[in-house]
C-alpha positions in Angstrom: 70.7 227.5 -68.9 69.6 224.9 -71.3 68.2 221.4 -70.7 71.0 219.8 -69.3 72.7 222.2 -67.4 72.0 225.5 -65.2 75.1 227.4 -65.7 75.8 230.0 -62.7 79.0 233.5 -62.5 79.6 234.9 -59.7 83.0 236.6 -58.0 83.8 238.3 -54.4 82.9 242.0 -54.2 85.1 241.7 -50.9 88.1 244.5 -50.9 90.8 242.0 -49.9 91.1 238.7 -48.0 93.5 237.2 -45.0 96.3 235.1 -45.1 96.0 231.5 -44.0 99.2 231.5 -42.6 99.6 234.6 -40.6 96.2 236.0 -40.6 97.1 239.2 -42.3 94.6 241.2 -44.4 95.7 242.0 -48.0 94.1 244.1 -50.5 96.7 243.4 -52.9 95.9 241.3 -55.7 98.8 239.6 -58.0 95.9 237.7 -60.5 93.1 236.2 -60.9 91.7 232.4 -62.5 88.3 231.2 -63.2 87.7 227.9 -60.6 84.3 225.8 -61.4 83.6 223.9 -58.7 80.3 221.2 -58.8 77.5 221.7 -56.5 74.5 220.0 -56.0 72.0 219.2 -59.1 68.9 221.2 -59.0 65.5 220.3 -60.8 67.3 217.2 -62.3 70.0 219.3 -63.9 73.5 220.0 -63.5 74.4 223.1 -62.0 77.9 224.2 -62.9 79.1 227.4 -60.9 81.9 229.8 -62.7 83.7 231.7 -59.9 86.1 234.0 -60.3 88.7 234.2 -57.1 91.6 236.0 -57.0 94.7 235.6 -55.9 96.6 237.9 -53.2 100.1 239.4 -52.3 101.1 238.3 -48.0 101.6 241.6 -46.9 103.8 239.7 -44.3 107.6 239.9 -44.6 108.4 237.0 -42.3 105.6 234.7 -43.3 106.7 231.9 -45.5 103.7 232.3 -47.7 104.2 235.4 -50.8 100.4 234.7 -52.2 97.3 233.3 -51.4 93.7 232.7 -52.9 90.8 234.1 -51.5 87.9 231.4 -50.3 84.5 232.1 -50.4 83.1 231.2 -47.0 80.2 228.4 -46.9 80.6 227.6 -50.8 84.4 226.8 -51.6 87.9 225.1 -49.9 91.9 225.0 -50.4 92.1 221.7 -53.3 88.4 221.1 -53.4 86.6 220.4 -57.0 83.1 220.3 -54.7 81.2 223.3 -53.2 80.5 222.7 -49.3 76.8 221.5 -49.9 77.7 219.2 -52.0 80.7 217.7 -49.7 77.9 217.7 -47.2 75.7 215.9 -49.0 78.0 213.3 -49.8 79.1 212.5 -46.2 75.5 212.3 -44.9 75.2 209.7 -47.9 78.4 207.6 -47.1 77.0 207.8 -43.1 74.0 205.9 -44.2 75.2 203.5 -46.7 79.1 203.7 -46.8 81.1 203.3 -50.1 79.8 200.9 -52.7 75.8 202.0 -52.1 76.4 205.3 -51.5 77.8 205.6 -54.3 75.1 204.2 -56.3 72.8 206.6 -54.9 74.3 209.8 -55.1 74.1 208.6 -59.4 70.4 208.7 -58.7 70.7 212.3 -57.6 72.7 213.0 -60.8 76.6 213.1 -59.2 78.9 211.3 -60.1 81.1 209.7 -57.4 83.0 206.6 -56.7 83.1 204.6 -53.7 86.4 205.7 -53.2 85.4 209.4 -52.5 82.6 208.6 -50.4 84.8 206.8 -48.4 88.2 209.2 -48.0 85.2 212.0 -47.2 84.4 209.9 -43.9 88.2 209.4 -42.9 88.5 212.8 -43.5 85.7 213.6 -40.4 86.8 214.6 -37.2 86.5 211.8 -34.4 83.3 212.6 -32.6 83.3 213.9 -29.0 82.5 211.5 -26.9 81.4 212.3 -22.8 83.2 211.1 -20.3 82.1 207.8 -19.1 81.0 207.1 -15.7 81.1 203.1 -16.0 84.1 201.8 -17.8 84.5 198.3 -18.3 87.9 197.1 -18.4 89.1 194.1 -20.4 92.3 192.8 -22.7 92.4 191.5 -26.5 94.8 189.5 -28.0 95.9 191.5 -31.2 98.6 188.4 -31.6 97.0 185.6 -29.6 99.9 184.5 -26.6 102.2 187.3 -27.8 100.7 190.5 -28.1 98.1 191.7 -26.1 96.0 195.2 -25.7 93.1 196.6 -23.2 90.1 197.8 -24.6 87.9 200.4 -22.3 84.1 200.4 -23.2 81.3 202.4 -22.0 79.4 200.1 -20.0 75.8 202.6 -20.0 76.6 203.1 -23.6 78.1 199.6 -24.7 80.1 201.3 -27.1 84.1 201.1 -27.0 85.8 203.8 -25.7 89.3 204.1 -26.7 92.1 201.4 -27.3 95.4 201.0 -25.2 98.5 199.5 -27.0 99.5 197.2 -24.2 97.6 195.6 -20.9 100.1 197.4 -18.1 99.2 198.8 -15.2 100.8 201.9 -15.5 98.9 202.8 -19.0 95.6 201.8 -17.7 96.7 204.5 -14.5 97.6 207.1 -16.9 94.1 206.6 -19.1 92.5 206.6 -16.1 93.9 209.9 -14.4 92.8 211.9 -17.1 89.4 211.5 -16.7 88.4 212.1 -12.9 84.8 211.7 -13.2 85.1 208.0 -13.8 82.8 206.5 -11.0 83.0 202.4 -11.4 85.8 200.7 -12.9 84.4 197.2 -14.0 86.9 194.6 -14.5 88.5 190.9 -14.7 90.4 189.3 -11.6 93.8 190.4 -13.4 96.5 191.5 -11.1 97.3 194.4 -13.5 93.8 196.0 -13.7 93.7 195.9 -10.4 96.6 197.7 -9.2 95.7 200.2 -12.4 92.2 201.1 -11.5 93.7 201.8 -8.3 96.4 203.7 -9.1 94.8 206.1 -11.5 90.7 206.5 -10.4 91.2 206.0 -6.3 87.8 206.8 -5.6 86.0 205.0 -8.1 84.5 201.9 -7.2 85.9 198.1 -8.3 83.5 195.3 -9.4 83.6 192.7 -11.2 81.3 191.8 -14.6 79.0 189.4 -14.7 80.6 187.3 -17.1 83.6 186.8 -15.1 81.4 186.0 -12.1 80.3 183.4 -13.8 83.6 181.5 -15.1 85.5 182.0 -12.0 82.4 179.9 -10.5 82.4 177.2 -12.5 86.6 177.0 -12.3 85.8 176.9 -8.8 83.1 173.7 -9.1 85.4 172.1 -11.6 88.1 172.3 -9.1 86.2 171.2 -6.1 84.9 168.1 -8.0 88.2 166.9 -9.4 89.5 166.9 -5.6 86.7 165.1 -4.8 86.6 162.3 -7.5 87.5 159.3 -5.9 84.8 159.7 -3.0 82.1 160.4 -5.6 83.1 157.3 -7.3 82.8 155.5 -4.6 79.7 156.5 -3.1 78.2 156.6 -6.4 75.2 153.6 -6.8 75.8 151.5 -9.7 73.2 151.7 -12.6 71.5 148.6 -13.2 72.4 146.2 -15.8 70.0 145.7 -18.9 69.2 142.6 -19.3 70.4 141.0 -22.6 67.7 138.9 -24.5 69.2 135.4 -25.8 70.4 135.2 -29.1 68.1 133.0 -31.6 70.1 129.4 -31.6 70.9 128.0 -35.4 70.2 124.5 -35.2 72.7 124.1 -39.0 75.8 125.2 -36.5 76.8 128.0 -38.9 78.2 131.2 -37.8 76.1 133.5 -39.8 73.4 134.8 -37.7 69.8 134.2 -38.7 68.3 136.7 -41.0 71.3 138.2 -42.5 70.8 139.0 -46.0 74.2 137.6 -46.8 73.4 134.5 -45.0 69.8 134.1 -46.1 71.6 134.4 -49.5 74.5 132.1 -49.1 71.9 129.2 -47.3 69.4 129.6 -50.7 72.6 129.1 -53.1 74.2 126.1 -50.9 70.8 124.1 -51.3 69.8 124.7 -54.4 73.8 123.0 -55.2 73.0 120.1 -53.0 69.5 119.9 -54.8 71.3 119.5 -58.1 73.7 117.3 -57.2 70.9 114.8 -55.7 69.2 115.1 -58.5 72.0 114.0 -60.8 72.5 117.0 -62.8 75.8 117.8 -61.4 79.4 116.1 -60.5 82.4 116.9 -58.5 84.9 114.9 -60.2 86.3 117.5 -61.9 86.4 120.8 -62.8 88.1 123.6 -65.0 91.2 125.1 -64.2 90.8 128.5 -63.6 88.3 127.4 -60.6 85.5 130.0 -62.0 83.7 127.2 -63.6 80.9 125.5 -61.5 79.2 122.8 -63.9 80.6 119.4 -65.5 81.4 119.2 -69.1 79.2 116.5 -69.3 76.0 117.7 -67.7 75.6 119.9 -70.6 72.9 118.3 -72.0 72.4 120.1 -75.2 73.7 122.2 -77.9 72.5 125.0 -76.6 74.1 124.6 -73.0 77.5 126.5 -72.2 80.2 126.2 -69.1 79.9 129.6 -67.5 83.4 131.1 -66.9 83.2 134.7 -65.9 83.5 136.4 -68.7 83.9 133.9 -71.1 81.6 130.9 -72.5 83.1 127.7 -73.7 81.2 125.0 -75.8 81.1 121.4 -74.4 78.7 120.2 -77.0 81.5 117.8 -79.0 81.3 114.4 -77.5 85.1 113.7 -78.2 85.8 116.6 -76.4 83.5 116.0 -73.5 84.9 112.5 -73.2 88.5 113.3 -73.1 87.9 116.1 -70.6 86.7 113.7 -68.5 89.3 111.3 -68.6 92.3 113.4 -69.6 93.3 112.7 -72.6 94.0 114.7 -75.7 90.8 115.1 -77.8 90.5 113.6 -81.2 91.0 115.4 -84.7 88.1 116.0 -86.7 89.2 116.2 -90.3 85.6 117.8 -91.4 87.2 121.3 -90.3 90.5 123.4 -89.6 89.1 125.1 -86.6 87.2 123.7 -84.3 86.3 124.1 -80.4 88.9 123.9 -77.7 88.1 120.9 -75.3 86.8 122.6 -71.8 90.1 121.1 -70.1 91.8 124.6 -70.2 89.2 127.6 -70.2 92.3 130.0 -71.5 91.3 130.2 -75.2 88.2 129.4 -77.5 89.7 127.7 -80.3 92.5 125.4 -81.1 94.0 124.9 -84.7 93.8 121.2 -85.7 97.4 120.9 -87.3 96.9 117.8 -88.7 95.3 118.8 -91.6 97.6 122.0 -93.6 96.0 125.1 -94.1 95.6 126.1 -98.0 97.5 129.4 -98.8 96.6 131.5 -102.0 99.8 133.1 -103.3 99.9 136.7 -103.7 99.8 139.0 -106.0 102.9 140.3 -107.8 103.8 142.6 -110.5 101.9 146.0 -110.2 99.2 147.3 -108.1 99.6 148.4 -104.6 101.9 146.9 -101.6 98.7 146.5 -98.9 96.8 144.0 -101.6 99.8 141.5 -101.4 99.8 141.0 -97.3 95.8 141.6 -97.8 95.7 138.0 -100.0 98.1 136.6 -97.6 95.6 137.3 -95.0 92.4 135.3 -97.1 94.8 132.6 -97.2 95.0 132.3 -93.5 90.8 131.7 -93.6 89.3 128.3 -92.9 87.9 126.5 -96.5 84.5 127.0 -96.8 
């Protein structure tokens, strides 16, 4: 024993053993092999058990098994690494809490398990017995829904399923049925095949029908009744009175927006502040730019300052040559002062136009050595207006 670990011999002191096979008792041993099974922790230490088993001669000719190992009862089984309180313990664990918790907690009590154990230790369980219901409620699922379909028998006292039949035929529900005679009330749908099951296989149990089904057949019933009965309900039916519609709020301006629409509130504010301007003078509609964004004259840009709005892009109008010829069509005068100058506001596609009357003055480039970018560099100062 140390800190870790309680370390435990122990062997049979048994003469022989029996055959699981054939049940014969043999004293004859061929060997024997140490087997260390784990068992439950004890004072928050391992306990590891050495046991020595021995292995036995069949003293049976026929039987198909020559040897056999002795098992101790209570502590060891056939392929088992776990004593029998410690398989015990695990399945009470994996009852409460299943596979991924219980494993988790049987750590806490120092074993190491997965969830996978835990788990194949419940499959292995026997099905519990179960009593023979009295009340058995009879209904079908759809394992395959329109194609395949089962019955399912529950314990109505219980409300716990009972057992699961492959298909929903008479003769299977008959069979289940025959086997267990102290069935009392059979509790079922309307189906044609229940009911000639139930009788064929419990006779002197009692037929009703559940409460549920009561209930749907009853309101299949109502539905029925008052779809027959439509037209004469329709026609004796009083009609609801009419709400009375308030008039809608007359717009003496004829328009078709309706008064106190924020779009139309909107719109109204914009149209008179336009007719406001163009009483006042500040604004003319004999012509306008092309591209139709443009809402102001050329010439009611009063200052230097003022700009044609276009969308996105701002045109001057503050030349008077080029305000004037807007505003009669012609083609705009050259300045010779400058190169460059404004475009007139006649087309609002481009901010400047080149005056070609007046050539632009080129600087030559540079040759002989030096790199290749200065060359197309100098030829683009050359392209520059003259200060």
């Amino acid at each position: 024993m140390n800190d870790e670990a309680i370390s435990i011999g122990a062997r049979s002191t048994a003469a022989g053993a029996a055959c699981p096979d054939c049940g014969s008792r043999s004293s004859r041993v061929h060997s024997s092999y140490l087997r260390i099974p784990a068992d439950v922790p004890s004072a928050g230490r391992r306990v590891v058990l050495c046991l020595r088993v021995r292995r036995f001669f069949c003293p049976d000719d026929s039987c198909g098994r020559r040897t056999f190992v002795e098992q101790m009862s209570g502590l060891t089984r056939r392929h088992s690494r776990w004593t029998e309180r410690l398989r015990s313990t695990l399945v009470a664990i994996g009852l409460a809490l299943a596979g991924r918790a219980g494993a988790r907690m049987a750590r806490v009590f120092g074993v190491s398990v997965s969830r996978s154990a835990v788990l194949r230790l419940l499959d292995a369980l026997p099905d519990p017995e179960t009593p023979a219901p009295r009340v058995v409620g009879v209904d079908e699922y759809a394992m395959r829904k329109g194609r395949v379909y089962g019955t399912v028998l529950v314990d109505v006292e219980t409300r716990r399923p009972v057992d699961l039949l492959p298909d929903r035929e008479a003769s299977t529900l008959a069979k289940w049925l025959a086997k267990r005679p102290g069935i009392e009330v059979v509790c079922r749908d309307r189906a044609p095949f229940f009911a000639e099951g139930a009788t064929a296989g419990a006779p002197q149990a009692v037929q009703v029908a559940d409460r549920w089904h009561l209930w749907h057949n009853l309101w299949e019933a109502a539905e029925r009744c008052v779809a027959d009965h439509r037209a004469c309900l329709r026609g004796t039916a009083p009609e609801p009175p009419r709400p009375v519609e308030p008039d809608a709020p007359t717009d003496s301006s004829g328009s078709p927006w309706p008064t106190g629409h924020r779009f139309a509130n909107r719109t109204r504010a914009n149209h008179a502040a336009v007719h406001a301007l163009l009483a006042a003078g500040g604004m003319s509609t004999g012509s306008r730019c092309s591209n139709g964004r443009c809402s102001a004259e050329p010439d009611s840009c009063s200052s230097e300052s003022e700009y044609c709005s276009t969308g996105d892009r701002r045109v001057r109008t503050d030349v008077p040559l080029a305000r004037t010829a807007h505003r009669f069509g012609e083609e705009p005068r050259r300045e010779p002062s400058s190169p460059w100058r404004e475009a007139p506001v006649r087309n609002c596609q481009s901010r400047f136009r080149r005056d070609r009357s007046r050539p632009l003055r080129r600087y030559p480039g540079r040759t002989g050595r030096g790199p290749a970018h200065r060359a197309g560099r100098d030829g683009a100062r050359s392209l520059r207006p003259t200060p």
